[in-house]
C-alpha positions in Angstrom: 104.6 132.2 -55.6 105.1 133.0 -51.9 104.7 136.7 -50.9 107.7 138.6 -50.2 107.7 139.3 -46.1 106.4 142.6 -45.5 108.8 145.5 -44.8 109.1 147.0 -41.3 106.5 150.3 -41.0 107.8 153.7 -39.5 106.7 152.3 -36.2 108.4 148.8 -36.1 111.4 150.7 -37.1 111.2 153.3 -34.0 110.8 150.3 -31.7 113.7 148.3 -33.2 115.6 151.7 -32.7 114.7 152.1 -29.4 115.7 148.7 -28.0 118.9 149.4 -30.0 119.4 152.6 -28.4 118.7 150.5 -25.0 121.6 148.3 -25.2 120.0 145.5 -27.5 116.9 144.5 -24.7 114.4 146.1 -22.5 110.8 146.2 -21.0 108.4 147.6 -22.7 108.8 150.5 -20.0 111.8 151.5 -21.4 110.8 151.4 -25.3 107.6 153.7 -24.1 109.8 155.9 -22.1 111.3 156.5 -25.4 108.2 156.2 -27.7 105.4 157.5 -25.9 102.9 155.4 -27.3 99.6 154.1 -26.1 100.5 150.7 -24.2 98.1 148.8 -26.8 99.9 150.2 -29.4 103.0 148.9 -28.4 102.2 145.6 -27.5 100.8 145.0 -30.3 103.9 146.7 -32.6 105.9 144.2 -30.2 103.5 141.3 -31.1 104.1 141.2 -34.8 108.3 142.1 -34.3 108.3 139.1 -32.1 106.0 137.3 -35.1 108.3 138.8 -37.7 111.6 137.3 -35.7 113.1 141.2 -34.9 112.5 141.0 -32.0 112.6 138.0 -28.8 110.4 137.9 -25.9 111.1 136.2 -22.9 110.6 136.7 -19.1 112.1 139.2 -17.4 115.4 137.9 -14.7 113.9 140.4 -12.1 110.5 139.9 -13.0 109.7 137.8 -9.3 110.6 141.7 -7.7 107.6 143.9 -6.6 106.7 146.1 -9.7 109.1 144.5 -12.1 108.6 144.4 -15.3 107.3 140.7 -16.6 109.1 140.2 -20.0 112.3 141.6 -21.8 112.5 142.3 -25.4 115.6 141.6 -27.2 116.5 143.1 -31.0 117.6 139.8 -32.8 120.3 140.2 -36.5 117.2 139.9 -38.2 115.8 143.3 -36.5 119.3 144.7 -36.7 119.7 143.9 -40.6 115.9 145.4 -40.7 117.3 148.5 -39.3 120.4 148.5 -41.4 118.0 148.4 -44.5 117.1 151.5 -45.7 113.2 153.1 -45.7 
């Protein structure tokens, strides 16, 4: 019998939140302005959204500019429905 997929922790939830409270997508600048987590913590929370399907990564659009950010996140209806769960 396959496992049931894990639930989103307390922190998965505050970055699926934050992007949310961002519009839907942003750098990961703009979740940690937010959060104020360690950067390796967030990547990795990022990391296993993106695994989990929450979440999209792709390339930024401005990320040729000097000190642009190099990928945007994006909350998919997945991470919304995550969010819409409760706990």
């Amino acid at each position: 019998m396959p496992s049931p997929e894990p639930r989103s922790g307390p922190q998965e939830r505050r970055v699926l939140e934050a992007l949310v409270t961002l519009g839907g997508s942003g750098s990961s600048a703009d979740v940690n302005a937010s959060l104020n987590m360690r950067p390796t913590e967030l990547h990795r929370i990022l990391s296993r959204c993106v695994e989990r399907e929450l979440i999209t990564r792709e390339p930024h659009p401005r990320r040729d500019q000097p000190r642009a950010p190099q990928l945007l996140f994006t909350v998919t209806a997945a991470g919304r429905a995550r969010l819409a769960e409760r706990g």
